[in-house]
C-alpha positions as CSV (number, residue, x, y, z in Angstrom):
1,X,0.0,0.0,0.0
2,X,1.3,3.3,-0.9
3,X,1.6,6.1,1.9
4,X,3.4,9.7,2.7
5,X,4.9,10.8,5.5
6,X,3.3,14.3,6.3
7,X,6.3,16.9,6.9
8,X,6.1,19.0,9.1
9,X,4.7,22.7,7.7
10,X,3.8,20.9,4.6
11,X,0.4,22.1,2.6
12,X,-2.0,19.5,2.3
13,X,-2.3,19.8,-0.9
14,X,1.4,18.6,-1.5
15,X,1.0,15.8,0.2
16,X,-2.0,14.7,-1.5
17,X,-0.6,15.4,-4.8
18,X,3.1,12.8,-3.3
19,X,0.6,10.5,-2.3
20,X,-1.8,10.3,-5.5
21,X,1.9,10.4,-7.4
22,X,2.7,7.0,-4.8
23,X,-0.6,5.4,-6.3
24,X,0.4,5.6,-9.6
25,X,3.5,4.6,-9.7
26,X,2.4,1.4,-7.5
27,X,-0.3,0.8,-10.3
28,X,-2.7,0.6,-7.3
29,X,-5.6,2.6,-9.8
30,X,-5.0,0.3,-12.6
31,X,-5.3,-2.7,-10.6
32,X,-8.8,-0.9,-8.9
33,X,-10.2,-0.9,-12.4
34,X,-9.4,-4.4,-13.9
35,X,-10.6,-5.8,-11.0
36,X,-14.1,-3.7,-10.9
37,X,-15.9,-6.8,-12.1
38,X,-15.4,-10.3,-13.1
39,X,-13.5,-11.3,-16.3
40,X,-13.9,-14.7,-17.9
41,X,-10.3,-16.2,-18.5
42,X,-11.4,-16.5,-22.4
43,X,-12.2,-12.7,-22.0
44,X,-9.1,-12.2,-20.7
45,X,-7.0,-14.3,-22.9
46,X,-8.8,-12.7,-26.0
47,X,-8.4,-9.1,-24.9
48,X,-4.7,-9.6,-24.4
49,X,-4.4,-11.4,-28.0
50,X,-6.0,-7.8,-29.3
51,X,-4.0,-5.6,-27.5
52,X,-1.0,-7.7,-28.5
53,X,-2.3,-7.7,-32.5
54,X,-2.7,-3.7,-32.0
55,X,0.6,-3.4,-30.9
56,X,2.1,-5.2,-33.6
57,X,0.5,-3.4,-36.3
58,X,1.1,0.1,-34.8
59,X,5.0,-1.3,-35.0
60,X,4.7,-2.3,-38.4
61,X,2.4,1.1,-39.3
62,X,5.4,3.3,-37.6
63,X,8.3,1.1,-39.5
64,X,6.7,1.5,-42.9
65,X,6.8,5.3,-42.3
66,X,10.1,5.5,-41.9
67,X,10.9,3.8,-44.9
């Protein structure tokens, strides 16, 4: 769990903004939301084949630019 250590004389604000900085860096958000509700495993599986498909052809779209 990520936390801050209130200095002493600190704003609040700053140490909200080191703490919500500690969250993401943890991933704590991202794991909040793919965990809202229930994914099949063949779901899962599938969404990962997609997002792995997408990031092939964005490779493949930026290498034929260069070219």
């Amino acid at each position: 769990m990520a936390g801050v250590i209130v200095k002493e004389d600190e704003p609040f604000e700053q140490a909200l903004k080191r703490f919500k900085k500690a969250c993401e860096k943890a991933g704590i958000l991202s794991e909040i939301k793919k965990r809202e509700y229930y994914e099949k495993p063949s779901v899962r599986r599938k969404k990962k084949l997609m997002a792995a498909r997408k990031r092939l052809l964005k490779r493949l779209k930026r290498m034929k630019q260069r070219d």
